[in-house]
GUDORO-821454 format. One record per residue (C-alpha): x, y, z; residue number from 1. Coordinates in steps of 0.02 Angstrom, whole numbers, plus 32768, in hexadecimal, padded with zeros to 4 digits. Each point is the difference from the previous one (the first is absolute). Layout:
+------+-------+------+-----+
: east : north :   up :   k :
+------+-------+------+-----+
:    X :     Y :    Z : NUM :
...
+------+-------+------+-----+
! end
This chain:
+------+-------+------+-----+
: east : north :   up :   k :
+------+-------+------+-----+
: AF8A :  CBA8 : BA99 :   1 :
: 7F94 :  7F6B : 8029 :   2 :
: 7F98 :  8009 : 7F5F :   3 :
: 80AA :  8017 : 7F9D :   4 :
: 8059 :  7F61 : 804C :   5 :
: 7F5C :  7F9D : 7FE4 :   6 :
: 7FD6 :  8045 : 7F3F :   7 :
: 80C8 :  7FCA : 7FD4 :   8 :
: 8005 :  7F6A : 8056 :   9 :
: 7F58 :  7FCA : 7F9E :  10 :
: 803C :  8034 : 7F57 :  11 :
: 80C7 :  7F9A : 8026 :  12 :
: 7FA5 :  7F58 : 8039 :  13 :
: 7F91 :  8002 : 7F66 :  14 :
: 80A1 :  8042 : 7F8A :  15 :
: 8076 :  7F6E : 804D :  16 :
: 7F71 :  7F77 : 7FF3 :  17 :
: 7FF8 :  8037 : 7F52 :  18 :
: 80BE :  7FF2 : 7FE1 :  19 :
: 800C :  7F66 : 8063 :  20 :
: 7F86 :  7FB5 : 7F82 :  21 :
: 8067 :  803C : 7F69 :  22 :
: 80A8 :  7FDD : 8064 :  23 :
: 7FEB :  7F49 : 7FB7 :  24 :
: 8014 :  8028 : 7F49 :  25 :
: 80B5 :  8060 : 8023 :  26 :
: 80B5 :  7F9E : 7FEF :  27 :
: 8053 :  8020 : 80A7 :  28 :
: 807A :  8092 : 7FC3 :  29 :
: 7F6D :  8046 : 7FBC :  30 :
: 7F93 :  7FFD : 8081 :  31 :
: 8075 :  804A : 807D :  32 :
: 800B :  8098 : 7F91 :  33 :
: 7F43 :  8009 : 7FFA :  34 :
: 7FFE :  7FFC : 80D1 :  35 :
: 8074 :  8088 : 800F :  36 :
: 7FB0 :  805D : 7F80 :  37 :
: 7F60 :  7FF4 : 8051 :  38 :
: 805B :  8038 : 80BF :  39 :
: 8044 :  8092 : 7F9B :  40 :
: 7F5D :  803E : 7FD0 :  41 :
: 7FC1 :  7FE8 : 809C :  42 :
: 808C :  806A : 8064 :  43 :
: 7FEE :  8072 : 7F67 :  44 :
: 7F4F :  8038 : 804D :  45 :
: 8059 :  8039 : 80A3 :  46 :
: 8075 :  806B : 7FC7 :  47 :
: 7F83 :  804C : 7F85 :  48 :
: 7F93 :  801C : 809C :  49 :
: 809D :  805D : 805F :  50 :
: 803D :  8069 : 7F58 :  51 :
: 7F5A :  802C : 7FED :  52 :
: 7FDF :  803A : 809E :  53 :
: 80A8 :  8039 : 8055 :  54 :
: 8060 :  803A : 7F51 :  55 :
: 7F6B :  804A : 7FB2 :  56 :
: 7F8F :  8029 : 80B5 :  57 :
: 7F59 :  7FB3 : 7F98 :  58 :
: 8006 :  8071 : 7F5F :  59 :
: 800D :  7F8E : 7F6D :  60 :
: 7F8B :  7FAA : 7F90 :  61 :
: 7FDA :  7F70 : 806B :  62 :
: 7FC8 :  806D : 8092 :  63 :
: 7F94 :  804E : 7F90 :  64 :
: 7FB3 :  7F48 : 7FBB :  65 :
: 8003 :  7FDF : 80D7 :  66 :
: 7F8D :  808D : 8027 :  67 :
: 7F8B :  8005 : 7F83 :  68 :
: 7FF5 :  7F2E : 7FE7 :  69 :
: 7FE2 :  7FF8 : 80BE :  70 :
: 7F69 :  80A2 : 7FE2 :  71 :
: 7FBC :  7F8F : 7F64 :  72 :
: 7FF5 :  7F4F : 8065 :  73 :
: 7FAC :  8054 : 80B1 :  74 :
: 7F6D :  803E : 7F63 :  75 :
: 8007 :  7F59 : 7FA8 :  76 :
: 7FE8 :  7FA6 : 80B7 :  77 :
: 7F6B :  8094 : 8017 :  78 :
: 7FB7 :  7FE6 : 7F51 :  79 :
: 8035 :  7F7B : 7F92 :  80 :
: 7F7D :  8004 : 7F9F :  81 :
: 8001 :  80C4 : 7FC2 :  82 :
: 80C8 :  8021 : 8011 :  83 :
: 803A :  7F6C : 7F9D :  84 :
: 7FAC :  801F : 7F47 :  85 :
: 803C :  80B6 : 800D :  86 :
: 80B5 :  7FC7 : 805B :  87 :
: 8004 :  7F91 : 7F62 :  88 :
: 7FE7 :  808F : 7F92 :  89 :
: 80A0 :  8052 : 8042 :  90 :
: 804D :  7F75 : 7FDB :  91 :
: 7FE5 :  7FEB : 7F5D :  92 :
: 8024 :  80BA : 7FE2 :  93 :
: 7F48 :  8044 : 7FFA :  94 :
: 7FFB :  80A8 : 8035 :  95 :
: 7F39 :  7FFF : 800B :  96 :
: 8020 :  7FA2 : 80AC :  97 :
: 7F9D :  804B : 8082 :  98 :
: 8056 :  7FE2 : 80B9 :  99 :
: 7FDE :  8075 : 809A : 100 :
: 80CB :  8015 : 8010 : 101 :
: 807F :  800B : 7F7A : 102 :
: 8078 :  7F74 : 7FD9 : 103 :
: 80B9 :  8016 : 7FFF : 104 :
: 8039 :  8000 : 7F42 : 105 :
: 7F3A :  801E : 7FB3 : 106 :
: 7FBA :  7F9E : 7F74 : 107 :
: 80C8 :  7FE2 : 7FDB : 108 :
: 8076 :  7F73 : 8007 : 109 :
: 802C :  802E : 80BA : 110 :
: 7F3E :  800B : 802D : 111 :
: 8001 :  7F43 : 7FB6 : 112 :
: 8087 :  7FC1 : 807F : 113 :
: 7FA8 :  8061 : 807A : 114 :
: 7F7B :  7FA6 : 7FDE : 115 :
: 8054 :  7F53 : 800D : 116 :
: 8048 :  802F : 80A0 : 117 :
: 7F61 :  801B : 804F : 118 :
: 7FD9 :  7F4A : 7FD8 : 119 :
: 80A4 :  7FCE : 805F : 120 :
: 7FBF :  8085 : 80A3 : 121 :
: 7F52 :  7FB0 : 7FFD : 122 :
: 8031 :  7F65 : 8007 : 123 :
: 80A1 :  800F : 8089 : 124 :
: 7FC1 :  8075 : 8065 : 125 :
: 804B :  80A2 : 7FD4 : 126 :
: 80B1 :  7FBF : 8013 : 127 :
: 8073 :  8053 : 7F94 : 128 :
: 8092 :  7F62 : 8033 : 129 :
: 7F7E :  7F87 : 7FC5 : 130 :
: 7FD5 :  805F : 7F5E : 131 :
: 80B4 :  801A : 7FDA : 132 :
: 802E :  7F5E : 800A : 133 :
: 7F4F :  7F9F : 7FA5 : 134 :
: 8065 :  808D : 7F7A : 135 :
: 80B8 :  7FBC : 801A : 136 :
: 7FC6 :  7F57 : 8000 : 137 :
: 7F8F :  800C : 7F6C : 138 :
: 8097 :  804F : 7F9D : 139 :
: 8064 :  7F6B : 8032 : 140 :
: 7F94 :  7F70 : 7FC9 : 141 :
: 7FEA :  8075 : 7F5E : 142 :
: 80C6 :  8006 : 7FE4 : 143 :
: 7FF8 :  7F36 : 8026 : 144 :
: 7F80 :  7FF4 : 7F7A : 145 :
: 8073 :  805D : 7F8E : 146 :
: 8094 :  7F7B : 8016 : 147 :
: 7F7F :  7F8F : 7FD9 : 148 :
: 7FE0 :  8045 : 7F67 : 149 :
: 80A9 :  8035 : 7FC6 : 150 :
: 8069 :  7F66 : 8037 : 151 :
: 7FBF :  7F84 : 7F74 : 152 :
: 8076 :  806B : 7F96 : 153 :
: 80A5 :  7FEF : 805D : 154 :
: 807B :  7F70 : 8017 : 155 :
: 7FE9 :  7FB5 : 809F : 156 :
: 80BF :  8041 : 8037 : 157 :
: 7FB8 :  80BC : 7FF5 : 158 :
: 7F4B :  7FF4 : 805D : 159 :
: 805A :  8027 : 8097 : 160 :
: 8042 :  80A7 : 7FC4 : 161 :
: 7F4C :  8013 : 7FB0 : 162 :
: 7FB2 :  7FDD : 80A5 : 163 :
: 8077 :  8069 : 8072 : 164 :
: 7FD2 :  8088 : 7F95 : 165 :
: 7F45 :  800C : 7FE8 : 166 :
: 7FFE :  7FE5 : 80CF : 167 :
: 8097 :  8064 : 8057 : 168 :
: 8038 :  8098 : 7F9A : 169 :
: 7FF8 :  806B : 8092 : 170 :
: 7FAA :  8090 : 7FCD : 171 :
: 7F86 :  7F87 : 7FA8 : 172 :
: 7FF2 :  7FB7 : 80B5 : 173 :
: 7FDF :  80A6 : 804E : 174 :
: 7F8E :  804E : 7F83 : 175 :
: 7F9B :  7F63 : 8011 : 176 :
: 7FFB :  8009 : 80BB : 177 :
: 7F5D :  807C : 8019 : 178 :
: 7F60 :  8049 : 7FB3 : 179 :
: 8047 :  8056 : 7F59 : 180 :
: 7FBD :  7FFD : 7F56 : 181 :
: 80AB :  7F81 : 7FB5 : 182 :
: 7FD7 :  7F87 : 8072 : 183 :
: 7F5D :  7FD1 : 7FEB : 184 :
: 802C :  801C : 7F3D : 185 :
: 8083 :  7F6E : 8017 : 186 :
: 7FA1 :  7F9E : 8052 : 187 :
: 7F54 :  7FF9 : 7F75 : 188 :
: 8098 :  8004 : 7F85 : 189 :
: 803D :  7F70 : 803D : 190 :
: 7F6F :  7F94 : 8003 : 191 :
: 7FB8 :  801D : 7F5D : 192 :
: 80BA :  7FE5 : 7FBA : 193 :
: 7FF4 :  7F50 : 8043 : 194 :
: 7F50 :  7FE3 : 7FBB : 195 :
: 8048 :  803D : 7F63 : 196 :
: 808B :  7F85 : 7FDA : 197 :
: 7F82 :  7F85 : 7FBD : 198 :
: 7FCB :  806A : 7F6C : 199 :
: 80DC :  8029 : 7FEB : 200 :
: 8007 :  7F2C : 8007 : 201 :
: 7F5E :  8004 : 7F6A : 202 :
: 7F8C :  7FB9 : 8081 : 203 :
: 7F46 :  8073 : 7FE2 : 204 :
: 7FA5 :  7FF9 : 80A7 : 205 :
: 7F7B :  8075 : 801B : 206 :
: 7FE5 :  7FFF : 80AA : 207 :
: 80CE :  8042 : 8016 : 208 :
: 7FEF :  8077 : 7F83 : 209 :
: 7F6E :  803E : 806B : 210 :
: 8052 :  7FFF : 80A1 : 211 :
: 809D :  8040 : 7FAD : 212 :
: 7F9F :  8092 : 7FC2 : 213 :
: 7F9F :  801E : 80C5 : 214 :
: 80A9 :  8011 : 803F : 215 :
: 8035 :  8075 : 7F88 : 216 :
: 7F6D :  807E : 802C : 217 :
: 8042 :  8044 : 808F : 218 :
: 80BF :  8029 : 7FA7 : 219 :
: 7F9D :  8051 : 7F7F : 220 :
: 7FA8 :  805F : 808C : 221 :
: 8087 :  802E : 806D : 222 :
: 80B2 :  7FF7 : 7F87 : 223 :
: 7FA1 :  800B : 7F53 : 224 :
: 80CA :  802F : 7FA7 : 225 :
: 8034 :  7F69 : 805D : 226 :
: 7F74 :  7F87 : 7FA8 : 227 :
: 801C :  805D : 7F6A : 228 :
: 80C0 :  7FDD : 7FF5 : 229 :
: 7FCB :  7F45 : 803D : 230 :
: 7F85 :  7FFF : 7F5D : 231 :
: 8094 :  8021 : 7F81 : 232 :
: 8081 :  7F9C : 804E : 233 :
: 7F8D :  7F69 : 8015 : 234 :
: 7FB2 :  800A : 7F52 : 235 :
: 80C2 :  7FDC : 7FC4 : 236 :
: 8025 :  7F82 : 807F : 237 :
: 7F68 :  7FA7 : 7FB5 : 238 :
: 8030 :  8009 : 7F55 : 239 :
: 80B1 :  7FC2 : 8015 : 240 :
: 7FCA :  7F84 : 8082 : 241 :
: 7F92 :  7FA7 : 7F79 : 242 :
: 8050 :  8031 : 7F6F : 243 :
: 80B7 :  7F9A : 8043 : 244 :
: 8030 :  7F70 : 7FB5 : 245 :
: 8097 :  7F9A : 8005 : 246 :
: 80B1 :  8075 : 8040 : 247 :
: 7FDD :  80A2 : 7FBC : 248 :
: 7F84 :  7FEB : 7F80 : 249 :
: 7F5C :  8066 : 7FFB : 250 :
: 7F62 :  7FBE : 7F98 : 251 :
: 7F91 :  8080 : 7FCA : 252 :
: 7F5E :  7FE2 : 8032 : 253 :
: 7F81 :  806E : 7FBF : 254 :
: 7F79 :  7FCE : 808E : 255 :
: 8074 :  8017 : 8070 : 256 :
: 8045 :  80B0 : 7FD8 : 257 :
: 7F56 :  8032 : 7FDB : 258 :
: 7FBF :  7FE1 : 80D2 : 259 :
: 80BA :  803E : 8034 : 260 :
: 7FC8 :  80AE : 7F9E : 261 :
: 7F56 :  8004 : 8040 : 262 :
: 800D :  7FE4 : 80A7 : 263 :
: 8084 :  8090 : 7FE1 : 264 :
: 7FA6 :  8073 : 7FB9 : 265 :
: 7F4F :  7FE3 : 8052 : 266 :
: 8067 :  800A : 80A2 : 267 :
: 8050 :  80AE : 7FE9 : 268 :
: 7F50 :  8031 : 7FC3 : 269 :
: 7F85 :  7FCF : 8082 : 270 :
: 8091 :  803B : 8088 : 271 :
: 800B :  809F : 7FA3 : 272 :
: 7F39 :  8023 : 8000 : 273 :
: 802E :  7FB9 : 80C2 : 274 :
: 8086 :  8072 : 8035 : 275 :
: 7FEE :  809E : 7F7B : 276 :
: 809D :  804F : 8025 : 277 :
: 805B :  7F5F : 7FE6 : 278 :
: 7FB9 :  7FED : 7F4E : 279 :
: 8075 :  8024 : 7F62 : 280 :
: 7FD7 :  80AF : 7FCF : 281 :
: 8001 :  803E : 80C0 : 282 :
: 80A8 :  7F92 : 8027 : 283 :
: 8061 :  8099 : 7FE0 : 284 :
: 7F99 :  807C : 805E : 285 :
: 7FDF :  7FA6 : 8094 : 286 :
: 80D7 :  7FDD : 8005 : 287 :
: 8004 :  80A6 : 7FEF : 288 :
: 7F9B :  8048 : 8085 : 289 :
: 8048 :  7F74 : 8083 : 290 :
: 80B8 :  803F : 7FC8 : 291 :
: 7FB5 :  80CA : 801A : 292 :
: 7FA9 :  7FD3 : 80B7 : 293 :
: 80A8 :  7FB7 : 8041 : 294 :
: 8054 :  8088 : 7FC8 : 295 :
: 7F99 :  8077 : 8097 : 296 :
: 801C :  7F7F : 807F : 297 :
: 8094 :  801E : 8076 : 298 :
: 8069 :  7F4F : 8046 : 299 :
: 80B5 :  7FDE : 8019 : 300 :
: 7FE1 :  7F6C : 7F85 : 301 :
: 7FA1 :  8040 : 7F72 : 302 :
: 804B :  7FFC : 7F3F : 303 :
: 7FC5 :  8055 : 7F4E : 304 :
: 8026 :  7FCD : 7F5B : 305 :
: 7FD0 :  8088 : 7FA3 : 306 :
: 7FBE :  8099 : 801C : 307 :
: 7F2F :  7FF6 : 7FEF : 308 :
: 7FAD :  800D : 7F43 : 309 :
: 7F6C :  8087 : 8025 : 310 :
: 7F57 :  7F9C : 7FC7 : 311 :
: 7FF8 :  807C : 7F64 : 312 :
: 809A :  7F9E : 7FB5 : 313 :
: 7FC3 :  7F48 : 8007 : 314 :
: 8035 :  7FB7 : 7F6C : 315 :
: 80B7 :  8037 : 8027 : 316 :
: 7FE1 :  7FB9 : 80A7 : 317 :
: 7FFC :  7F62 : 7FAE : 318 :
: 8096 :  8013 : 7FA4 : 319 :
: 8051 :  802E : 80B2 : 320 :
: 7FC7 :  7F67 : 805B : 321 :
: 8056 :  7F9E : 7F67 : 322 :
: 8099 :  8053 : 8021 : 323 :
: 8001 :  8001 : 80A3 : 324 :
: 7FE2 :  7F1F : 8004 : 325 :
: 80A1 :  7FCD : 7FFE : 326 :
: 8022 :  807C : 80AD : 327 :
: 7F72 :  7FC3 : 805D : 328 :
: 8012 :  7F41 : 7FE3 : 329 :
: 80A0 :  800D : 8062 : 330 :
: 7FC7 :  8078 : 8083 : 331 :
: 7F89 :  7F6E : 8026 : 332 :
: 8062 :  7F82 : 7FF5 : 333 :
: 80A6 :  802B : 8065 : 334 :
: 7FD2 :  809E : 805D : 335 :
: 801F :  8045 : 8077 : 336 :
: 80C1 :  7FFE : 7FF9 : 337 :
: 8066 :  7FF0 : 809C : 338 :
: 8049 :  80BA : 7FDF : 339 :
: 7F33 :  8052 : 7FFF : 340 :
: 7FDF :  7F9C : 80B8 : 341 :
: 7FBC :  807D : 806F : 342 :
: 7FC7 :  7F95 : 80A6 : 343 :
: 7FFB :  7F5F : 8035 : 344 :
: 7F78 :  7FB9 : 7F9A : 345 :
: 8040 :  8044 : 7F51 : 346 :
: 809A :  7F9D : 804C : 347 :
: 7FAF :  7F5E : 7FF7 : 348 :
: 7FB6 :  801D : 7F65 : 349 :
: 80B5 :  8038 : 7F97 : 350 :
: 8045 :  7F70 : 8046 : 351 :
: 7F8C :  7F8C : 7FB7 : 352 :
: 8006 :  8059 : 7F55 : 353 :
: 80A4 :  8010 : 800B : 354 :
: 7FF7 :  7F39 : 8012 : 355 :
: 7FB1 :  7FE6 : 7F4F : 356 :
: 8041 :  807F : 7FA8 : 357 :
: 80BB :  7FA7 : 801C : 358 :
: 7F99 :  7F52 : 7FCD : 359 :
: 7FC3 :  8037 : 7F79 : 360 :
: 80B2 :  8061 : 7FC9 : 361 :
: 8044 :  7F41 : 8021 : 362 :
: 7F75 :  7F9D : 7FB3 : 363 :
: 8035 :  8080 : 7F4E : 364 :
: 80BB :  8005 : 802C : 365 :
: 8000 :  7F33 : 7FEF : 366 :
: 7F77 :  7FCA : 7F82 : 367 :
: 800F :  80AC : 7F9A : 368 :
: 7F73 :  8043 : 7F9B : 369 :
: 7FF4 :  7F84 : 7F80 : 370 :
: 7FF0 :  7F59 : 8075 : 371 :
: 7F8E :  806A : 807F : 372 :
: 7F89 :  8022 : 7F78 : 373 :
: 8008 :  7F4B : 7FA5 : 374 :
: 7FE5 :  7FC3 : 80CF : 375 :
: 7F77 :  8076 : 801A : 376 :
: 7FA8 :  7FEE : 7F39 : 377 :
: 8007 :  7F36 : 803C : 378 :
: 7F9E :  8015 : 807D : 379 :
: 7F4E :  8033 : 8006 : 380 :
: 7FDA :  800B : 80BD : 381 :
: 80B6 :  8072 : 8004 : 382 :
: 7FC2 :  806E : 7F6A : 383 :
: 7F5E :  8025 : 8053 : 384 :
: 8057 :  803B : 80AE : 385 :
: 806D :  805D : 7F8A : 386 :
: 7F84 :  803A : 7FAE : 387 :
: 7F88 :  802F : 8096 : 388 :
: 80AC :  8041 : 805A : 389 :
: 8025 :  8084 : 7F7F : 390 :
: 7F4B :  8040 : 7FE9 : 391 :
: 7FCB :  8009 : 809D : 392 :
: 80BA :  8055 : 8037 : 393 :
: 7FF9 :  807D : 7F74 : 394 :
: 7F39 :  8028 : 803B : 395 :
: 8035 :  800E : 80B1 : 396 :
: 809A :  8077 : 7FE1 : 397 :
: 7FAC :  805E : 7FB1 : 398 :
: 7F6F :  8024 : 8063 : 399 :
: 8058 :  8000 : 8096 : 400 :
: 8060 :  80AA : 8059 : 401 :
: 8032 :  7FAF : 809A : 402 :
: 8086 :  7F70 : 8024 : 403 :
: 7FAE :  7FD1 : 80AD : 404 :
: 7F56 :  7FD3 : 7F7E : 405 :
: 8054 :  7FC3 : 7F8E : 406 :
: 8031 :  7F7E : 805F : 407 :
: 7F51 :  7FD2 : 802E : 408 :
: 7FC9 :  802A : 7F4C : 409 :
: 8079 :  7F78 : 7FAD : 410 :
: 7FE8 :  7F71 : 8078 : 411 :
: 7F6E :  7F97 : 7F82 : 412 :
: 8081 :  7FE1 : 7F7F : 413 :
: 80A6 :  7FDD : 8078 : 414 :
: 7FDF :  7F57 : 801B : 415 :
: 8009 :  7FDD : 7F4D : 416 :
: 8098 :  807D : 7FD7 : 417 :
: 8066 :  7FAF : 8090 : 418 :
: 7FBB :  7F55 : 7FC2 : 419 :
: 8053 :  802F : 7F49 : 420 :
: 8092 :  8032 : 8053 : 421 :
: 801F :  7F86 : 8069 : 422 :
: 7FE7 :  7F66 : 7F7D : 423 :
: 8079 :  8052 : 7F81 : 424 :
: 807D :  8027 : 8090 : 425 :
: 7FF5 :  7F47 : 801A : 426 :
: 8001 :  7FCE : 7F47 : 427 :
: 809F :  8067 : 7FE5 : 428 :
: 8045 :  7FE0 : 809D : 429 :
: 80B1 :  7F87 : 800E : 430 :
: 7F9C :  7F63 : 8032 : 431 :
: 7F7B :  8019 : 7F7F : 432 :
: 7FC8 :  7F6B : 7F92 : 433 :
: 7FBC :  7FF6 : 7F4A : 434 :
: 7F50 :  7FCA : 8043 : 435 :
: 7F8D :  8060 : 7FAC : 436 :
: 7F50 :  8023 : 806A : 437 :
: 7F86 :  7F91 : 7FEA : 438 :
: 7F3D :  8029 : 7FEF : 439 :
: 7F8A :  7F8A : 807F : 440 :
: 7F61 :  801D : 8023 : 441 :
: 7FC2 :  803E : 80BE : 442 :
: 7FBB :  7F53 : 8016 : 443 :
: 8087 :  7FA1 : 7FC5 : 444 :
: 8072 :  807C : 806E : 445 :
: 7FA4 :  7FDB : 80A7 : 446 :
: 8007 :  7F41 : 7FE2 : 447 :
: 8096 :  7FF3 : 7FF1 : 448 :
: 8032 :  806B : 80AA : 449 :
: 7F7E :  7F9F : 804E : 450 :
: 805B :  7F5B : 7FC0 : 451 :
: 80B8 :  804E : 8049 : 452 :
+------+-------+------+-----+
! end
């Protein structure tokens, strides 16, 4: 208990030094959201802690990152020298790794986190409080860097909403809260997004593009679909982003379409060579065989689609996933409904879909299809969380059997969904005004809150 208080306490004085330091660039409105956002994530570790152990007596993933993390670190303390290079090869999915124990998830993307979490035990101690909130915290700072990067392309009137939604969506919050494979994902996401906006803003700097690229390792690793959904969405964003011109006229630019469709391309390539079963000709298996494994597993919350295409009929497997899109972008978006809650925690989570669905419902009853899409096509920062939003959902429900994972499964792309949301709920809204969202650059962004 003494080596838990001690490892937490460490990890919150160097976390609030670090936001103290940062608190200085934030308008006072804004930095009060930031705060709270940060004391959410940090009460968000306790009850992850107590759900984990009490609700689910120790048997979930994070237990099994606990136990074998804490067995890697006491070897890494015994035998740096001879554990690392082959810990290393786990984590970059090398099976030929040659350790005296076996590592929970393999040469896989779970063995990778594993792998990172042993980092966290070596250095606190063994402290499973202190790893779960370096995690929390980490996934904070990485949604703050996502505001940062996103809020150039919002009126200042909406970077409120913008900011209340890439740091307090509650199951956001709580999925963030502990050692799990979305977190730390949101968190490298996060921080090359904001090295990033430079080359969106047509500044070329190496040494970001670099960085950008370091941080996106380990989502490749550990979510590869989620990088690979990133990839698309981003390559668009860029496009548009340097493409806009005056109101709502694009210039072509060949140069510019031609990176936008490499870094596309070369993106779902070297993922796919990455992550085989997430490359185009195995998309459709892989669904597949995820949709055919959750069928055998028994839970009060589970859900199917379809019934399972046997691997003998792939290419109609494809044609099924197709069909079966426009059911699983909503089953991650807005479920579970209130009517399919089952205990206390599917509770809390219908009641925050429930929450956007009837936003969203609003945000089409009062702008209607036409202005929503001229708002949205307007907007490059809004078509890219659209754009991430509905390939990332449409991956996600389709892969996923379960509404209680689902929840964790969806939470990289809610901050941006709810962002969308919550901007054209505003632009629509009965107070709305005709100012039309204006693009800064980061810089130019923190200067002026600095000046305020």
């Amino acid at each position: 208990m003494l080596d838990d208080f001690i490892a937490t306490a460490a990890v919150l004085i160097v976390a609030a030094a670090l936001l103290a330091g940062l608190s200085r660039r934030w308008v006072a409105e804004e930095r009060r959201i930031v705060v709270f956002g940060f004391l959410a994530h940090v009460v968000g570790v306790f009850v992850q802690v107590f759900v984990i152990e009490q609700i689910y007596g120790g048997s979930s993933d994070i237990a099994g990152y606990y136990r074998s993390g804490v067995e890697l670190a006491s070897a890494l303390r015994k035998d740096f020298q001879f554990i690392f290079p082959e810990a290393f090869k786990i984590f970059v999915h090398d099976d030929t790794a040659n350790l005296p124990f076996a590592v929970f998830g393999g040469a896989g993307s779970t063995g990778s986190l594993t792998v990172l979490s042993s980092l966290l035990f070596l250095v606190l101690g063994d402290s499973l409080y202190g790893a779960a909130m370096a995690t929390a915290l980490f996934a904070f700072f990485g949604k703050l860097a996502i505001f940062l990067a996103i809020s150039p392309g919002f009126a200042r009137a909406h970077r409120q909403r913008v900011l209340l939604a890439t740091l307090l969506v509650p199951s956001v919050v709580f999925w963030s809260s502990t050692i799990a494979k979305e977190a730390v994902s949101v968190g490298f996401l996060g921080l090359a997004l904001l090295l990033l906006r430079s080359f969106l803003d047509g500044r070329f700097k190496p040494s970001r593009l670099l960085l950008a690229a370091f941080c996106l390792t380990p989502v490749a690793l550990i979510k590869p679909y989620v990088l690979l959904c990133f990839t698309v969405a981003f390559a668009v964003w860029l496009y548009l982003e340097r493409g806009l011109r005056l109101g709502r006229h694009f210039v072509i630019r060949p140069s510019t379409a031609l990176v936008a469709l490499l870094l596309m391309t070369g993106g779902v390539i070297v993922l796919g060579k990455l992550a085989p079963r997430i490359a185009v000709e195995n998309l459709a298996k892989s669904t597949s065989a995820v949709q055919a494994a959750g069928v055998n597993v028994e839970g009060g919350s589970n859900y199917q689609l379809r019934e399972p295409v046997p691997e003998q009929e792939e290419d109609s497997g494809v044609q099924s996933q197709l069909l079966l899109a426009p059911i699983a972008l909503p089953t991650a978006l807005f479920r579970p409904f209130i009517f399919e809650v089952r205990n206390p925690m599917m509770l809390l989570n219908a009641l925050e879909t429930t929450a956007l669905l009837f936003l969203t419902i609003r945000v089409l009853f009062r702008g209607g299809l036409v202005r929503v899409r001229d708002a949205i096509a307007g907007n490059p920062t809004l078509v890219f969380s659209l754009l991430f939003s509905l390939i990332l959902g449409t991956a996600v429900g389709l892969a996923s059997t379960n509404l209680g994972s689902l929840s964790r499964y969806r939470m990289p792309f809610m901050p941006f969904f709810v962002g969308l949301i919550l901007v054209l709920d505003a632009t629509f809204g009965p107070n709305s005004s005709s100012e039309r969202p204006k693009h800064e650059s980061v810089t130019s962004r923190l200067e002026g809150a600095q000046h305020t």
